[in-house]
MIBASE-242382 format. One record per residue (C-alpha): residue in three letters; y, z, x negated. Coordinates in nm, 3 decimals. Each point is the difference from the previous one (the first is absolute). Layout:
PT   r      c2      c3      c1
PT Ala       Y       Z       X
...
end
This chain:
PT   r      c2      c3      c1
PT Unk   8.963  11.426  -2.688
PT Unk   0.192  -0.123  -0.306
PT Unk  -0.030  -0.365  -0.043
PT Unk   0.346  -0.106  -0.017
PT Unk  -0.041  -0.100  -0.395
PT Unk  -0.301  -0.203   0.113
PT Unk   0.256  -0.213   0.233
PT Unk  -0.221  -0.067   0.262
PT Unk   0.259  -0.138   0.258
PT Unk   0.111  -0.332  -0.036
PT Unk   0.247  -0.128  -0.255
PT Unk   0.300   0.031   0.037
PT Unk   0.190  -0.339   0.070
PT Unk   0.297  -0.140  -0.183
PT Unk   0.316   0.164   0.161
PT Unk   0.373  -0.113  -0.014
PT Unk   0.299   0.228  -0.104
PT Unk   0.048   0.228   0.278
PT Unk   0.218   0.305   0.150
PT Unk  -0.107   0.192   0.266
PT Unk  -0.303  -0.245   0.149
PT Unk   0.234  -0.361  -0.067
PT Unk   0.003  -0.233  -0.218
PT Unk   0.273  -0.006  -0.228
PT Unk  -0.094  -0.268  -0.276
PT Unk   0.264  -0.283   0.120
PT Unk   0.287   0.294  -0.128
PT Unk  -0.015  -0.067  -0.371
PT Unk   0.024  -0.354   0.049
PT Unk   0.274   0.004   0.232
PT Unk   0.175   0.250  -0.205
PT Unk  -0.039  -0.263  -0.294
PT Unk   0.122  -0.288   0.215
PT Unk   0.316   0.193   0.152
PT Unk   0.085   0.158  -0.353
PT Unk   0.013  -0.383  -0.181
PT Unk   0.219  -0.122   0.284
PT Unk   0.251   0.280  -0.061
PT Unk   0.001  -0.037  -0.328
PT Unk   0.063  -0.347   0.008
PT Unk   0.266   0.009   0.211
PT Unk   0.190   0.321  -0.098
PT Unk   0.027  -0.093  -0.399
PT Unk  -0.008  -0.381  -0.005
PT Unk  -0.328   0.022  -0.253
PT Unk  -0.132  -0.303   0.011
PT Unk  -0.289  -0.145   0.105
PT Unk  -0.093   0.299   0.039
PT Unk  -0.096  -0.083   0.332
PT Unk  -0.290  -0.172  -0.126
PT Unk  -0.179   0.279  -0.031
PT Unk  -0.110   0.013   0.356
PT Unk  -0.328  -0.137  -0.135
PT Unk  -0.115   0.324  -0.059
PT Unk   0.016   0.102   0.305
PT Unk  -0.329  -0.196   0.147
PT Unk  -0.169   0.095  -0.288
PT Unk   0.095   0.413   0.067
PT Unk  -0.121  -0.082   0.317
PT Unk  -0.356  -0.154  -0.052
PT Unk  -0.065   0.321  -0.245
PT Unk   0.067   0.196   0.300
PT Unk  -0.045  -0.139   0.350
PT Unk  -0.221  -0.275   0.194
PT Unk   0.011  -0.335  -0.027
PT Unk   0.270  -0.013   0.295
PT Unk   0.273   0.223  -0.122
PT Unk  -0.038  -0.218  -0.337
PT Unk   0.030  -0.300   0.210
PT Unk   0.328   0.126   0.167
PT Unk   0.129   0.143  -0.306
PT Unk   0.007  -0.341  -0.193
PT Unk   0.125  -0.161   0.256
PT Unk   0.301   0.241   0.036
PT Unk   0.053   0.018  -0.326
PT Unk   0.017  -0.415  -0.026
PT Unk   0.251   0.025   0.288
PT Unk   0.213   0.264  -0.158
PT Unk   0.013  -0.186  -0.316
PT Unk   0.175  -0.275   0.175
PT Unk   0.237   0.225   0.211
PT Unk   0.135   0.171  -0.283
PT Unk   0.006  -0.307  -0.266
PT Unk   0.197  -0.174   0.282
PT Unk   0.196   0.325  -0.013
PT Unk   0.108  -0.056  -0.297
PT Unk   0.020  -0.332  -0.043
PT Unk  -0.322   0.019  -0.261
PT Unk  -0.170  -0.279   0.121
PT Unk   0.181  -0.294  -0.244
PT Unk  -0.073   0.240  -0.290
PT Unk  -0.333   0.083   0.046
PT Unk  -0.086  -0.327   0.212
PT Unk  -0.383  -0.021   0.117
PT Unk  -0.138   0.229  -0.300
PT Unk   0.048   0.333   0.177
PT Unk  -0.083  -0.064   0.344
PT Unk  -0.311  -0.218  -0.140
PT Unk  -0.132   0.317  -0.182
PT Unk   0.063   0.233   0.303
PT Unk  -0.197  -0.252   0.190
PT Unk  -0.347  -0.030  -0.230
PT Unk   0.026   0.386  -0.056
PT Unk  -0.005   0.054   0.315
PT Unk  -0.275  -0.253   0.061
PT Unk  -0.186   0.147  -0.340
PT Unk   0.048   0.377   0.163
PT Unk  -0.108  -0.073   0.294
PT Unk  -0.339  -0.189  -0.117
PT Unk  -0.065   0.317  -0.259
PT Unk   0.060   0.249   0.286
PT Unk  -0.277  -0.187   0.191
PT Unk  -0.223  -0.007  -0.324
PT Unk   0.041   0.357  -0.046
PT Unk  -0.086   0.107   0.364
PT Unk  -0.312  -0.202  -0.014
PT Unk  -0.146   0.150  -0.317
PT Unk   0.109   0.344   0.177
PT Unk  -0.234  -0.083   0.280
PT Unk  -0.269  -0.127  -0.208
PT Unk   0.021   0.291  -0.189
PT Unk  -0.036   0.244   0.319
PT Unk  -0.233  -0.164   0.135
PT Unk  -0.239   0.060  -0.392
PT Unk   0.115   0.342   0.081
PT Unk  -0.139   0.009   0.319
PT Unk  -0.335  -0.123  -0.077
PT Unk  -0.035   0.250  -0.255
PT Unk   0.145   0.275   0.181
PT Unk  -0.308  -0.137   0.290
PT Unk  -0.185   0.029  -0.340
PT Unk   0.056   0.311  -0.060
PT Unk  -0.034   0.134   0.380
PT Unk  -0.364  -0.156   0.000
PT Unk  -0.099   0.179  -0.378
PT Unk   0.148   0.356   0.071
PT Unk   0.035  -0.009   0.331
PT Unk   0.221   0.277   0.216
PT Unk  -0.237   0.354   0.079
PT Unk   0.121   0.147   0.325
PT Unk   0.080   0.396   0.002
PT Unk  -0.334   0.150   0.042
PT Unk  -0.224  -0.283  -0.090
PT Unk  -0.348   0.110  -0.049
PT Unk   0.092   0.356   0.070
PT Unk   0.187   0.033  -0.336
PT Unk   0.369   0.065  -0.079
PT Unk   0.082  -0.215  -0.302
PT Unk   0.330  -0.140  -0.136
PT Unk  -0.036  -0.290  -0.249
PT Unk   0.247  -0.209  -0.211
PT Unk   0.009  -0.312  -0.227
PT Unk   0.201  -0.139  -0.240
PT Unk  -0.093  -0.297  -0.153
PT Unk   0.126  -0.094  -0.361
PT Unk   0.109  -0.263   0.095
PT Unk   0.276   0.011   0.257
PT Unk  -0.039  -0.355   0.148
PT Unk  -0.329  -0.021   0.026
PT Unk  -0.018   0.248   0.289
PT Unk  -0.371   0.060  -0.026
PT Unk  -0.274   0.015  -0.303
PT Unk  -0.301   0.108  -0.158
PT Unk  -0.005   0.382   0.164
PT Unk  -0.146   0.042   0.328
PT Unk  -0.069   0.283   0.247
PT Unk  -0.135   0.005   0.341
PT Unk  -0.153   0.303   0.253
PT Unk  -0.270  -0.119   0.254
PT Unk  -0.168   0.197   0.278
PT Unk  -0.335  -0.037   0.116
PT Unk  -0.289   0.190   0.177
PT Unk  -0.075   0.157  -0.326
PT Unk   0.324   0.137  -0.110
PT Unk   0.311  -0.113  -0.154
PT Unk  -0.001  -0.137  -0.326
PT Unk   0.277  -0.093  -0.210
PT Unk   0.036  -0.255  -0.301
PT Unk   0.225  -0.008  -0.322
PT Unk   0.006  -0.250  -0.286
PT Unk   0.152  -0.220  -0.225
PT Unk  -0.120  -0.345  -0.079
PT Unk   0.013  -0.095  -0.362
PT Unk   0.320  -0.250  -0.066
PT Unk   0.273  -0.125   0.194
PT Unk   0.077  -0.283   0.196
PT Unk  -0.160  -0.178   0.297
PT Unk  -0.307   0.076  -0.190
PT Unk   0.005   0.350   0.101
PT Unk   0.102  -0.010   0.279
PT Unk  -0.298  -0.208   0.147
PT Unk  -0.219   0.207  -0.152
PT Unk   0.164   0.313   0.181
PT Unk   0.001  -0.180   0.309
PT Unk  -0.391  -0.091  -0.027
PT Unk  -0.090   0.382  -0.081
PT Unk   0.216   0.113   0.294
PT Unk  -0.202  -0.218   0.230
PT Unk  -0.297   0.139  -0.131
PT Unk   0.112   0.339   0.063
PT Unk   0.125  -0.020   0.297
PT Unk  -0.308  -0.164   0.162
PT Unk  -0.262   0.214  -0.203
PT Unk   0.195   0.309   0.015
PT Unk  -0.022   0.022   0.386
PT Unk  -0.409  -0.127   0.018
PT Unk  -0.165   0.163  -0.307
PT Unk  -0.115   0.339   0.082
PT Unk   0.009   0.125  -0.376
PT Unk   0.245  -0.009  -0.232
PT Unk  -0.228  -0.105  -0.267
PT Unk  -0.032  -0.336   0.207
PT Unk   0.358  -0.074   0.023
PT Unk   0.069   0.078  -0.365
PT Unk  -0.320  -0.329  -0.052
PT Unk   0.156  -0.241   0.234
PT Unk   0.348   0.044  -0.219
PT Unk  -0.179  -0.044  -0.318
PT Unk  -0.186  -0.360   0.126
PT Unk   0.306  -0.082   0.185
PT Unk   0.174   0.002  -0.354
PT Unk  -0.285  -0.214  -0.157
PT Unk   0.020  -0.230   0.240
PT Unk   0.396  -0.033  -0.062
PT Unk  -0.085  -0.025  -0.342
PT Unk  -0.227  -0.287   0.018
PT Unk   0.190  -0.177   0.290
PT Unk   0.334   0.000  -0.272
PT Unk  -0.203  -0.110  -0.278
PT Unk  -0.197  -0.297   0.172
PT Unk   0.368  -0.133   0.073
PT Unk   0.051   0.035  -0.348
PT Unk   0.260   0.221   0.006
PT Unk   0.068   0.217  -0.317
PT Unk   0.023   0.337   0.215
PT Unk  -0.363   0.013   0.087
PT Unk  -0.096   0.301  -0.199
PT Unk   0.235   0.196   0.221
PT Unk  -0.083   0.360   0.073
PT Unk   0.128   0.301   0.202
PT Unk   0.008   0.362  -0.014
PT Unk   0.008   0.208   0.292
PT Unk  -0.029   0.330   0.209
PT Unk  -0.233  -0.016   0.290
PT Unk   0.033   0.297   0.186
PT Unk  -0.210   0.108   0.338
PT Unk   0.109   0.274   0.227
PT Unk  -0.365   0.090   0.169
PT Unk  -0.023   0.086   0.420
PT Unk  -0.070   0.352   0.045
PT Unk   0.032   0.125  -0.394
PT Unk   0.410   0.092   0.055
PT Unk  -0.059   0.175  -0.320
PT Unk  -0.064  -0.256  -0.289
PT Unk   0.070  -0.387  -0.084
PT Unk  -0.229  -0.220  -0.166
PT Unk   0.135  -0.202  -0.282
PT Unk  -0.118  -0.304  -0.244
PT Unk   0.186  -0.090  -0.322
PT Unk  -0.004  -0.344  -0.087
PT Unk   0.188   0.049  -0.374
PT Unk   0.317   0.139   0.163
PT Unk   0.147   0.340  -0.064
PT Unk  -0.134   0.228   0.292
PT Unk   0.175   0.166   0.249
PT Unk   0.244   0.287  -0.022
PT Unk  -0.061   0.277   0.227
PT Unk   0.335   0.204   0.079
PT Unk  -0.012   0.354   0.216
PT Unk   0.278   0.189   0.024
PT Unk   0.110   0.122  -0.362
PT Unk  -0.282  -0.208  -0.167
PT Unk  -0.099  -0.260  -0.116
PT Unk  -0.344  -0.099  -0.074
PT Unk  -0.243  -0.289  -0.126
PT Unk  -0.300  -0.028   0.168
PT Unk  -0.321  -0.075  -0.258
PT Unk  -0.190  -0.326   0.096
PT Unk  -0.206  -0.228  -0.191
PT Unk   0.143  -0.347  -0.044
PT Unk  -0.085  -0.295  -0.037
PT Unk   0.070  -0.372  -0.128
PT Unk   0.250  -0.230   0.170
PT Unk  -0.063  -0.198   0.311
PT Unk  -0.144  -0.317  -0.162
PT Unk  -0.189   0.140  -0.309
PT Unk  -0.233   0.241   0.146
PT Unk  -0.329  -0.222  -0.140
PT Unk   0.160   0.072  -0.352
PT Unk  -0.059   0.401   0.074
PT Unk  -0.258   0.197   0.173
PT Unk   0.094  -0.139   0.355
PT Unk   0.229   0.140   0.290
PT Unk   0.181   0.313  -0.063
PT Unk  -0.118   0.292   0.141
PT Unk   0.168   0.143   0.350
PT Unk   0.139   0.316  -0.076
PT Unk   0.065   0.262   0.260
PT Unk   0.326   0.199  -0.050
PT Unk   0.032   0.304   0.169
PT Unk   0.350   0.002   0.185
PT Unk   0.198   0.255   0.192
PT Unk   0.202  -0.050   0.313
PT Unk   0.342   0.036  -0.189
PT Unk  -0.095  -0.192  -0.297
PT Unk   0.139  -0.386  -0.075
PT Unk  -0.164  -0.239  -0.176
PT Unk   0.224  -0.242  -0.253
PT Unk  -0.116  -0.295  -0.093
PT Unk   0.201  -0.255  -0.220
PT Unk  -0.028  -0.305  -0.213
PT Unk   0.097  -0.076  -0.354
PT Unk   0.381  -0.043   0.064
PT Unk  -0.022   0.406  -0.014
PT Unk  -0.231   0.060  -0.230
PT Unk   0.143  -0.246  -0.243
PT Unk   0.344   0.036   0.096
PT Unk   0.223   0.024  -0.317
PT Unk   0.389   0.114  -0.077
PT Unk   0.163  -0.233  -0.239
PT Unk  -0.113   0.217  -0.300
PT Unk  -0.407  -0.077   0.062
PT Unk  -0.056   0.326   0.155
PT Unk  -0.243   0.025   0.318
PT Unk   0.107   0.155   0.293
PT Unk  -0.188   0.333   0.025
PT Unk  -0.014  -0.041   0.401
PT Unk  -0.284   0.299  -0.030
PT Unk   0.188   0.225  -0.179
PT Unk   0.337  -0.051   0.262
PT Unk  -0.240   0.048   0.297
PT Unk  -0.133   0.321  -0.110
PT Unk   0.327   0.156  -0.060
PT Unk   0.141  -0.166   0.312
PT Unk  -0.277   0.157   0.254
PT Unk   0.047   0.353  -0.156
PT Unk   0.328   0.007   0.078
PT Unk  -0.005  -0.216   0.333
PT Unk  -0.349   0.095   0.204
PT Unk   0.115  -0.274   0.243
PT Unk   0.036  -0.290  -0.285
PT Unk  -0.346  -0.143   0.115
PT Unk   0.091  -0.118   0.285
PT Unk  -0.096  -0.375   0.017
PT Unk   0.406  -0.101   0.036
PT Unk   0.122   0.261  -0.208
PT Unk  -0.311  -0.070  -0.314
PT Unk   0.052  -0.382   0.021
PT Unk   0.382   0.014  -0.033
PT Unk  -0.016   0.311  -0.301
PT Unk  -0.208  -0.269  -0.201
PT Unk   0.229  -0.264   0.068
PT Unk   0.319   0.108  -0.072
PT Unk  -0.183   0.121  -0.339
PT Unk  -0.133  -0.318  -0.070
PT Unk   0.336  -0.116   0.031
PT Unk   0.168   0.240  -0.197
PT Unk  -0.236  -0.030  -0.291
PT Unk   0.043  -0.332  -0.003
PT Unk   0.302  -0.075   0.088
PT Unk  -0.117  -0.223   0.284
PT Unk  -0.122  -0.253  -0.273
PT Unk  -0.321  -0.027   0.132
PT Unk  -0.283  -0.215  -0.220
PT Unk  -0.302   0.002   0.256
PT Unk  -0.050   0.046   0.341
PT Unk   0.037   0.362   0.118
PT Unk  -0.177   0.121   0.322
PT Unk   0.043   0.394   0.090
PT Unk  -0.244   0.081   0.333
PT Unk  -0.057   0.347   0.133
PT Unk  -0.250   0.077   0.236
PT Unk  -0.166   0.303   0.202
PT Unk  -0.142   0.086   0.329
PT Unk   0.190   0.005   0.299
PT Unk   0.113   0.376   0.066
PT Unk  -0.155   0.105   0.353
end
């Protein structure tokens, strides 16, 4: 499955200069230190010697809190070797060796500054890489009975996770399989995601119908709703569109699909591409403003057919001159010259290296690209 641009694994810790496996950040330092001493004592320059108290300093940039302990105190005791070298120590009396000394001291103090913010900062990263595990959670190979591939980029690259959300869940009635993007950004959105997820996930393996799942979403966004606003928050009137898709036991030949304000699905065979007509409806959250639930939809679907499903990073995707990425328009041409482009991997990573492209990886929402389709016998 392609998920690598979703970076599911951990993050990756702060790491030294290395070669081959070892550290090598106490080099440039050293270099530093051994270059002012021959200096100094090859051309006479002086004071130059004072210098040395950059070398702590190169050193808490680079290393741990040890090597920039060692390094000061080298550098202090090389200071006196080579002032008493060359008889520098009446000229320059305390001043030199006294600013060697607190630079060292000062270097030594930032280095362990810097390596605690590093750890506090890992361990934010952490919790919102945990975060992110919990909202999108990893799909093993297979899961439900479905190949799918799925990727997601969010807008913003620190944040790790956002307002998109996507999730398959097996059950006694089928497989069904969620898409959707929360209005907004922030923490906002993502606790709203993560509230419709649990609602999927329980009521898409215990309600029989689709119909049923597709009402527990809608109340379980209500109930977000009125939760946010009774804390006063000023993101209560959140909302969501989605894809609720529901692969029926024993009908191998059709999905059923409900369109809460979200593009519908693509349907990709090999050398065409297709949209499937349903009847939408409102977003998740505003279905008393319409004429209730939307419809389920049945979809008549082949064994070699792929369904695409993405979120408004695609659809809204831009290059720097305003124009929309015509995703469609790529696909169709893509499968009629490649009958084996909609394959999950293969569809997922087509759109996102297109994405890309078009917008020159400046992405202004989050993107999520998920293929799906029955598991070939």
């Amino acid at each position: 499955m392609v998920r690598a641009a979703r970076q599911e694994t951990t993050f990756p810790r702060e790491k030294p200069l290395t070669l081959r496996g070892h550290s090598v950040a106490w080099v440039p330092p050293l270099v530093l230190l051994v270059g002012i001493v021959v200096i100094d004592l090859t051309t006479g320059v002086f004071g130059i010697v004072a210098w040395t108290v950059l070398v702590p300093g190169i050193a808490a940039a680079l290393s741990g809190l040890r090597t920039t302990a060692v390094f000061a105190v080298l550098s202090l005791v090389v200071y006196i070797l080579v002032t008493s070298v060359w008889w520098h120590w009446n000229e320059t009396e305390v001043a030199g060796f006294v600013l060697v000394l607190v630079g060292g001291l000062l270097a030594t103090v930032a280095c362990a500054v810097r390596l605690r913010g590093v750890r506090r900062m890992l361990h934010m990263r952490d919790i919102a890489d945990t975060t992110g595990r919990v909202v999108l959670r990893p799909l093993p190979p297979g899961w439900g009975g479905l190949e799918h591939s799925a990727v997601y980029l969010s807008a913003d690259v620190e944040a790790r996770v956002g307002g998109d959300f996507y999730d398959i869940q097996p059950g006694p009635h089928g497989t069904r399989v969620l898409l959707g993007d929360v209005q907004g950004k922030g923490l906002g959105a993502v606790e709203a995601a993560a509230a419709l997820l649990g609602t999927f996930r329980e009521a898409a393996y215990h309600d029989q119908g689709l119909g049923e799942v597709a009402d527990r979403l809608e109340k379980r966004m209500l109930r977000h709703r009125a939760h946010t606003a009774a804390l006063g928050r000023a993101d209560g009137d959140r909302f969501a569109t989605a894809l609720l898709l529901g692969f029926p036991v024993g009908d191998a030949g059709a999905v059923e699909v409900v369109v809460f304000g979200h593009d519908p699905p693509l349907v990709l065979r090999p050398g065409a591409v297709r949209t499937p007509v349903v009847v939408g409806g409102l977003p998740l959250g505003y279905a008393a403003l319409g004429s209730g639930l939307p419809p389920v939809c049945r979809v008549e679907l082949a064994p070699d057919e792929t369904l695409l499903l993405v979120t408004d990073g695609v659809t809204e995707a831009r290059d720097p001159a305003g124009e929309f990425y015509p995703y469609v328009d790529e696909l169709t041409r893509a499968v009629e010259s490649d009958p084996h482009l909609q394959g999950p991997d293969r569809l997922v990573a087509f759109v996102l290296d297109g994405v890309l492209r078009h917008t020159e990886g400046r992405l202004t929402d989050d993107t999520t690209i998920f293929a799906v389709r029955r598991r070939r016998r």
